[in-house]
C-alpha positions as CSV (number, residue, x, y, z in Angstrom):
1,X,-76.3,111.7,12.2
2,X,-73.9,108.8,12.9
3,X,-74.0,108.0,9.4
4,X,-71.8,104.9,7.8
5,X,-68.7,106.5,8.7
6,X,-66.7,103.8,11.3
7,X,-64.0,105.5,13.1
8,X,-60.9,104.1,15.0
9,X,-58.3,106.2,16.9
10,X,-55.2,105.2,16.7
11,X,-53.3,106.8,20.0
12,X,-49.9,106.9,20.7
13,X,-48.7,104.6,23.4
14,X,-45.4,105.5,23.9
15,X,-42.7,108.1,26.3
16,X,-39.2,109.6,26.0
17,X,-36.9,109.0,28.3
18,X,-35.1,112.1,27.8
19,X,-38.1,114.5,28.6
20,X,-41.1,113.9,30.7
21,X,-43.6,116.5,28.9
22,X,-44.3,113.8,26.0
23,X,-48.1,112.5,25.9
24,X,-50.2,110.2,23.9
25,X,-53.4,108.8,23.5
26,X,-54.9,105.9,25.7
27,X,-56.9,103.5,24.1
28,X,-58.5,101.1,26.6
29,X,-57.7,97.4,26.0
30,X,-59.0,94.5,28.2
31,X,-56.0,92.0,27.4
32,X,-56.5,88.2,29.4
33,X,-53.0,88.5,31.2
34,X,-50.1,90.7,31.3
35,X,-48.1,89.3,28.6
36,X,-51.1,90.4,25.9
37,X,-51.7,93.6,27.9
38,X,-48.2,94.2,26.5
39,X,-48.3,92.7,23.0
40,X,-51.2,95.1,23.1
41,X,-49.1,97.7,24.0
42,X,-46.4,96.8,20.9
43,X,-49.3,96.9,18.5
44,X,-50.5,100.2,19.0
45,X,-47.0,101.8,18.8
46,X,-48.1,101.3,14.8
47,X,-50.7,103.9,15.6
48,X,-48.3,107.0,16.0
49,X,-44.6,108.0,15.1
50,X,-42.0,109.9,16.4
51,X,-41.0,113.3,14.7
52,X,-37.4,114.2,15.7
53,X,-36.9,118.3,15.6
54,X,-34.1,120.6,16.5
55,X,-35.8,121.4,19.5
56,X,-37.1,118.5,20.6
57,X,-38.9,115.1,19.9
58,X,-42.6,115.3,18.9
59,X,-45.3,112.3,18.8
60,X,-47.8,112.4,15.9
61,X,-50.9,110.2,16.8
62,X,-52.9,109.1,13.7
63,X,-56.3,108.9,13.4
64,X,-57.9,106.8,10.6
65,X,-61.7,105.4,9.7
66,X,-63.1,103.4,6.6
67,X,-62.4,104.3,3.8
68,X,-65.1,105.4,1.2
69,X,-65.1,105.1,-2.6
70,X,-68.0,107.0,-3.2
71,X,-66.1,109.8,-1.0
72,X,-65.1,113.2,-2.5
73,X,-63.5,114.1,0.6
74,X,-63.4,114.1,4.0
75,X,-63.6,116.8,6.7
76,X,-62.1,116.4,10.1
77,X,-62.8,118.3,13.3
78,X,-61.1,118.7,16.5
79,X,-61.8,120.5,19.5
80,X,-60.1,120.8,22.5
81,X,-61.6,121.1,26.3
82,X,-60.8,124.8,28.4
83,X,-60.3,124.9,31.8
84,X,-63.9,125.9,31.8
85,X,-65.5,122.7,30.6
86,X,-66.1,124.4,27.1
87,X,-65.1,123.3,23.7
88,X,-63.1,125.5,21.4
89,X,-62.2,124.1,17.4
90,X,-58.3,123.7,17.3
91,X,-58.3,122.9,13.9
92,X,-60.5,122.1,10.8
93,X,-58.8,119.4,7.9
94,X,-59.9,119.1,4.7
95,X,-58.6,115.3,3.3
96,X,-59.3,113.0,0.5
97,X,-57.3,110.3,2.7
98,X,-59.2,108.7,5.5
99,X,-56.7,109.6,8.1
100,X,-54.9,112.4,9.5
101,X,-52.3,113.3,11.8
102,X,-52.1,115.4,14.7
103,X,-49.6,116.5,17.7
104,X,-51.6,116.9,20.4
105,X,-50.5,118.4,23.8
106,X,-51.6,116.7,27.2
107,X,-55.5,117.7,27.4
108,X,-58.8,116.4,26.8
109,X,-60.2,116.5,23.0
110,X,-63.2,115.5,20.8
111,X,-63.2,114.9,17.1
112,X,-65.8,113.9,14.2
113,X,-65.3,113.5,10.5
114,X,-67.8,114.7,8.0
115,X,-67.8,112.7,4.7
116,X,-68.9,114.9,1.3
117,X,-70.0,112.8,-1.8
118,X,-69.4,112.9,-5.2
119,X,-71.1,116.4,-5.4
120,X,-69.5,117.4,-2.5
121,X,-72.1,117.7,-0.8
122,X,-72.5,116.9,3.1
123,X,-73.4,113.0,3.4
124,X,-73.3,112.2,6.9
125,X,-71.5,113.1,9.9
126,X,-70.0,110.9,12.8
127,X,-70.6,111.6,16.7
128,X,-68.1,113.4,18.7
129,X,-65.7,111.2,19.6
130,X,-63.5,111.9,23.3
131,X,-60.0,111.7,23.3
132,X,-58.0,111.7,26.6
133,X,-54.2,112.9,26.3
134,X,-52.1,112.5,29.0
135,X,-48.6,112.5,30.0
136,X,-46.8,109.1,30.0
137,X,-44.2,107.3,32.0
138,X,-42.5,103.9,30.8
139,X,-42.3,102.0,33.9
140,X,-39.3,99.5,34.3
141,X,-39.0,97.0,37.0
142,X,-35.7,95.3,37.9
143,X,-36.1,93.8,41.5
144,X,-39.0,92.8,43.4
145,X,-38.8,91.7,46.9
146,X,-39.8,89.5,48.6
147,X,-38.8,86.9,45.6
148,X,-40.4,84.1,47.2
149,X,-42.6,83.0,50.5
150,X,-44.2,80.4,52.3
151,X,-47.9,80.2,52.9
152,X,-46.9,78.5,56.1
153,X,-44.8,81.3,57.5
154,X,-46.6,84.4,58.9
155,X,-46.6,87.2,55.8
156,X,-48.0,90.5,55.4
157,X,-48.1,90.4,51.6
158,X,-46.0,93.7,51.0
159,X,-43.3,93.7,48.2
160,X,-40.9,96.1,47.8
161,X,-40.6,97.2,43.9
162,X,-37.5,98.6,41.8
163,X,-36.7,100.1,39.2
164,X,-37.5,103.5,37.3
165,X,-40.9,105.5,36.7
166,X,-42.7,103.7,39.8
167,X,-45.5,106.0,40.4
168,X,-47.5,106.3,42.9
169,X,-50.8,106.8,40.3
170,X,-49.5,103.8,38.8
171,X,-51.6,100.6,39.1
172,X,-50.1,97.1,40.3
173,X,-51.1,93.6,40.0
174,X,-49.9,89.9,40.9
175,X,-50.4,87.6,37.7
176,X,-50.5,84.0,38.7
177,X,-48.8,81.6,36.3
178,X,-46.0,84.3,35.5
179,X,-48.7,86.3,33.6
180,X,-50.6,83.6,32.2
181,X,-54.1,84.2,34.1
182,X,-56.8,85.9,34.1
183,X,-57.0,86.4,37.2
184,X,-55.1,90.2,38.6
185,X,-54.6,90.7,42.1
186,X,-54.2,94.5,42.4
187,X,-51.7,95.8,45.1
188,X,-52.0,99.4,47.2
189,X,-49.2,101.5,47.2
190,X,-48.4,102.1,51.0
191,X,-45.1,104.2,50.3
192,X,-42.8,105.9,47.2
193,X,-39.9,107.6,47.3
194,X,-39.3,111.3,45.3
195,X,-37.4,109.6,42.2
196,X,-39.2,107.5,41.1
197,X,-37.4,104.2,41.7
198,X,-38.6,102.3,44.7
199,X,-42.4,101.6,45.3
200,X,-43.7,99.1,48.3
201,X,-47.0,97.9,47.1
202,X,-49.5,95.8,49.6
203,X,-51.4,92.9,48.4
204,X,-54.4,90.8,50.2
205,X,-52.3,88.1,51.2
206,X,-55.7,86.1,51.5
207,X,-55.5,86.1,47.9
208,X,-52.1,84.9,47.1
209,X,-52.1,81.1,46.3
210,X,-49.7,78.7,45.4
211,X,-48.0,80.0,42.0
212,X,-45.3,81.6,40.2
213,X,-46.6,85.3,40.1
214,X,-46.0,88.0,37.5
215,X,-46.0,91.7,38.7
216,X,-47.3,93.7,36.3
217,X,-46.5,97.6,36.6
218,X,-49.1,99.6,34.8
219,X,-48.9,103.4,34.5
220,X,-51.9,106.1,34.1
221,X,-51.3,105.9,30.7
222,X,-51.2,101.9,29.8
223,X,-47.2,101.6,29.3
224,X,-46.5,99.1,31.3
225,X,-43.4,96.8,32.6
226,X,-43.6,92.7,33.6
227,X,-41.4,91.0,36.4
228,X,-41.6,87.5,36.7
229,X,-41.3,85.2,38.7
230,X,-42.6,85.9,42.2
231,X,-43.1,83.1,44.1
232,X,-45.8,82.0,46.4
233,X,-45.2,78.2,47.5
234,X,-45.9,76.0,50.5
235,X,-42.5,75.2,52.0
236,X,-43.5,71.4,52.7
237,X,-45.2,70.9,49.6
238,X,-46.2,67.1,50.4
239,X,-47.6,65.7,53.5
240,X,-47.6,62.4,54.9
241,X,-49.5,61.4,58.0
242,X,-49.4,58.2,59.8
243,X,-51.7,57.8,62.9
244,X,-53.2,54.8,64.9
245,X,-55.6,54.4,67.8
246,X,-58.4,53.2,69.9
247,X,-61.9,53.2,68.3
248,X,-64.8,51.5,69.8
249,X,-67.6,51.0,67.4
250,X,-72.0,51.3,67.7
251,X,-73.6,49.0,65.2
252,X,-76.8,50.8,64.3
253,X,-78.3,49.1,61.6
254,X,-79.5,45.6,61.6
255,X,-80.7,42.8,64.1
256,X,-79.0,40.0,63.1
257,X,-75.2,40.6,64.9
258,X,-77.2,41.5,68.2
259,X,-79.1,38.3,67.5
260,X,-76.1,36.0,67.5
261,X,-73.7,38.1,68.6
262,X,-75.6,39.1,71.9
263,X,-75.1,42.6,71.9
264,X,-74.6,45.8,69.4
265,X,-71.9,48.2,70.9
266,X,-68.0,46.7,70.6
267,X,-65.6,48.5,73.3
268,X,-62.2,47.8,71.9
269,X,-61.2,47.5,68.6
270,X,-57.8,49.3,66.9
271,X,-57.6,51.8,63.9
272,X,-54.6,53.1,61.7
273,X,-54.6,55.6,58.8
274,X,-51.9,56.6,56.4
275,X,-53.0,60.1,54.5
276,X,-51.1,61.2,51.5
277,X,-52.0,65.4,50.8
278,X,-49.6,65.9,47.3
279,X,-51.9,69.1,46.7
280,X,-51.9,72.2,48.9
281,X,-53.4,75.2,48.5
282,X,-54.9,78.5,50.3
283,X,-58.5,77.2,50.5
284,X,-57.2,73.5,51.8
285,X,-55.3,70.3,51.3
286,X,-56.5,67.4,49.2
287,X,-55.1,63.8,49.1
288,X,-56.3,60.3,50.1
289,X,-55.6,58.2,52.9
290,X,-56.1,54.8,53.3
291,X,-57.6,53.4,56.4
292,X,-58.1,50.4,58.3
293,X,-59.2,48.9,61.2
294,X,-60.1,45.6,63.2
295,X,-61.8,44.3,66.0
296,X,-63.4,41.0,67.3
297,X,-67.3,40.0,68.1
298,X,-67.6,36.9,70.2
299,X,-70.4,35.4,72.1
300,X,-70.9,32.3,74.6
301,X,-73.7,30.7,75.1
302,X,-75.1,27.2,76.7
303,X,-75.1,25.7,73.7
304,X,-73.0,27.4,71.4
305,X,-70.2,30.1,70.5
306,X,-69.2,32.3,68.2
307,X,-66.3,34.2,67.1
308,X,-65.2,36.2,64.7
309,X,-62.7,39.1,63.6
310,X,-64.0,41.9,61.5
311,X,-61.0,44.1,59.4
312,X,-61.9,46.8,57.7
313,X,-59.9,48.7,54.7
314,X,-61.1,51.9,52.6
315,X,-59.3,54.6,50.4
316,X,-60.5,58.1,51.2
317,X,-60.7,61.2,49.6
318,X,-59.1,63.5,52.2
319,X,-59.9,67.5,52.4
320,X,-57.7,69.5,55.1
321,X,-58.1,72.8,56.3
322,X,-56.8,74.5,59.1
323,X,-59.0,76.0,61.8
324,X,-56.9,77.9,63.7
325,X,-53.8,79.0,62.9
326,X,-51.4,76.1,62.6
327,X,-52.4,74.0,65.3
328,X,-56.2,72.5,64.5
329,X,-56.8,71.0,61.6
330,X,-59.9,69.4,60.1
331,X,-59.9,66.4,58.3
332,X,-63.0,65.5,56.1
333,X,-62.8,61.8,54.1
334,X,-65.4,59.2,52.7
335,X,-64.7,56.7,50.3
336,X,-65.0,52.9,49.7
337,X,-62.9,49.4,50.4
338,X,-63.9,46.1,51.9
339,X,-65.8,44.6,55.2
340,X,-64.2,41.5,55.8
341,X,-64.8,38.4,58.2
342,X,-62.2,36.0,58.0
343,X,-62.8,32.6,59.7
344,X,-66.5,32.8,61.2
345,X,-66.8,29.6,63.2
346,X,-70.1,28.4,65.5
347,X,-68.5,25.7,67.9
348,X,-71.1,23.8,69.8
349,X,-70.8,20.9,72.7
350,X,-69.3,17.9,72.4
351,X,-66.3,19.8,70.1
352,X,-68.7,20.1,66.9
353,X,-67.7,22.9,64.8
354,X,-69.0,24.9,61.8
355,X,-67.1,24.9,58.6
356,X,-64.9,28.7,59.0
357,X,-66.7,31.3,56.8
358,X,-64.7,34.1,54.8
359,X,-66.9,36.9,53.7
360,X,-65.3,39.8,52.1
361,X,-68.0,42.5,51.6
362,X,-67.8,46.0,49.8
363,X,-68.2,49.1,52.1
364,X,-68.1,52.6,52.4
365,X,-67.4,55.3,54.7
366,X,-67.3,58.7,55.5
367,X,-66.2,61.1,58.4
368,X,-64.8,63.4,60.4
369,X,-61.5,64.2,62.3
370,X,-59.9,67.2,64.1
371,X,-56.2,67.1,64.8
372,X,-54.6,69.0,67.2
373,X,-50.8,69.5,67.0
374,X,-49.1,69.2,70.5
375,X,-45.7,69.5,68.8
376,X,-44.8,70.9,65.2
377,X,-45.2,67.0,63.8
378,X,-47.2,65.0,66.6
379,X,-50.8,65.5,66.5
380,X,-54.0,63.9,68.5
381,X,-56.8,63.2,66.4
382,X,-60.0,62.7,67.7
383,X,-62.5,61.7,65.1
384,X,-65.7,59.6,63.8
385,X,-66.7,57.7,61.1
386,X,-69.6,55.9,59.5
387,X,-69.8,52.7,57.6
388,X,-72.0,50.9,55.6
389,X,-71.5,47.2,54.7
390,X,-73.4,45.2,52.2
391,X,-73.7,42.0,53.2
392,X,-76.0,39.5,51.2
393,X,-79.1,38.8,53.5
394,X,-78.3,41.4,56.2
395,X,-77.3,45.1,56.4
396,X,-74.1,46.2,58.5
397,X,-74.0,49.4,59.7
398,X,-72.0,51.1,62.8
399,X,-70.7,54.5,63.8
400,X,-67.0,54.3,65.1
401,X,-65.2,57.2,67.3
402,X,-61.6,57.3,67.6
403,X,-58.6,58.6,69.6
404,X,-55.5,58.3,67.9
405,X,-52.0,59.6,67.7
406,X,-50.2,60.7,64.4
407,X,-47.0,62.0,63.0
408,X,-46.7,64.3,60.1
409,X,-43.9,63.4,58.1
């Protein structure tokens, strides 16, 4: 029975100021971001018209399908819901046009058209189609507070809202990019006032990320209102941390520094780390750091020694997250740089010497670090890393704990 007949409801989208007993039609729309949800909103405004009257102002919705050539006419049936759940016919329309218009109070309805042929006879028929009418309110936002905050500041993610026709019923979002995303964060109303003009609306502030927000005001019906921008930002939007400290280091892979060096676990040695973080957000901090550190291997024996400092220097990728609160934070890095031994010497008896040896060797590294701060900038950081140093003929490999101090500038 659903025949070749297409239909499309063209609703009104639209309320006066001057009365509050005007209604329309809501057609659902699934826009990407609030500024199409309203462009959405301008183009179905061509789907009705405003009849002025001595009495008052009247909205005529249109409702139009495809048109047929082969059509004699066209028949078009409306029926209105009772408070009972029934249907009863409000009105029958006989039209050679493939649209007609209707001023429809605030209600439920359902409509088909009937298209008769050439021999006016019945061709095919469409399905009821529902129709919700409902009153309308044109939001308008002028002031939203809080403007701005800071991620690093304690917040309970409830903004004030002004302005006129802020309803309760009416749905409320935070747009990141000032509208641009797809991504809505809808708010709770938590308290409205009797006019109409101030709303305070709670958001998860879990969600809220670094961004310019747009709040986006959405009544039952689908008018709507934008506000941009509100603000979400880390106050200290870079980081710089600068830390050094004592790190004695466990080679674990490979015989040949215990065969001439004696022995495979190194006491002292000295670490520093310089960590950049120029991107901040909710789920963490990313940035690099570049490390370094240095200590020396030396062995005597009766008929020879030999020495030898070993520095180390790597770029890391950096991830940062905050355990608790604002006082331990975790550090995660690995990345790659160089092994070096400058000036390897063998010295034997009688003041024979080998020629010094420079080997600069790729390596790479990953690890761990928790920093706890003892004062707003001055942090202890205990950590542990693992490298791996290729080294033609030989394999170096050593775990190497730390204890260092830092300052965040």
């Amino acid at each position: 029975m659903a025949g070749n007949i297409r239909l499309t409801a063209a609703l009104c989208l639209l309320c006066l100021f001057c009365t509050d007993a005007s209604a329309f039609g809501k057609k659902k729309t699934r826009a990407k971001n609030a500024q199409e949800l309203l462009d959405a909103q301008k183009a179905a405004a061509k789907s009705y018209y405003i009849r002025n009257t001595e009495a008052d102002a009247v909205f005529v919705q249109k409702f139009s399908w495809d048109t047929d050539p082969n059509a004699l006419r066209y028949e078009f049936i409306i029926e209105q819901q009772a408070a009972d759940g029934s249907w009863q016919e409000k009105e029958t329309i006989q039209t050679e046009k493939s649209e007609v218009e209707q001023s429809l109070a605030a209600g439920s309805y359902r409509y088909r058209v009937r298209k008769y042929n050439l021999l006016d006879l019945l061709e095919s028929e469409t399905d009821w189609q529902n129709v919700a009418i409902i009153k309308a309110y044109q939001p308008g936002v002028s002031e939203v507070t809080p403007g701005l905050i800071y991620l690093e500041e304690k917040n309970d993610g409830v903004y004030t809202v002004s302005g006129e026709e802020l309803r309760p019923d009416s749905k409320y979002f935070l747009i990141p990019n000032e509208g641009k995303s797809e991504t809505r964060i809808e708010g709770r109303v938590i308290e409205d006032d009797s006019r109409n003009r101030k709303i305070r609306v709670s958001f998860d502030i879990k969600q809220l990320d670094v961004s310019k927000y747009a709040l986006y005001a959405e009544d039952a019906s689908g008018l709507s209102a934008l506000y941009a921008p509100v603000i979400v930002k880390f106050k200290k939007p870079v980081d710089l941390d600068i830390s050094a400290g004592y790190s004695p280091l466990y080679i674990v892979a490979d015989d040949t520094v215990n065969t001439y060096f004696g022995k495979s676990f190194w006491p002292i040695s000295a670490c520093a780390r310089v960590t950049f973080i120029p991107l901040k957000r909710r789920i963490g901090y990313f940035g690099i750091a570049f490390a370094g550190s240095y200590f020396t291997m030396k062995n005597e024996q009766s008929t020879y020694t030999v020495k030898t400092d070993v520095i180390t220097a790597t770029a890391d990728l950096v991830y940062q997250k905050y355990l608790y609160k604002r006082t331990i934070m975790l550090d995660v890095h690995a990345g790659a740089g160089m092994l070096w031994f400058p000036d390897m010497q063998f010295e034997f008896s009688h003041n024979v010497t080998s020629d010094k040896l420079n080997s600069r060797n790729p390596a790479f590294t990953g690890g761990l670090a928790l920093q706890t701060y003892v004062l707003k900038r001055l942090y202890i950081e205990a950590a542990c890393d693992f490298t791996y140093a290729y080294i033609p003929d030989m394999v170096m490999a050593y775990v190497q704990p730390s204890l260092s101090v830092g300052w965040q500038f």
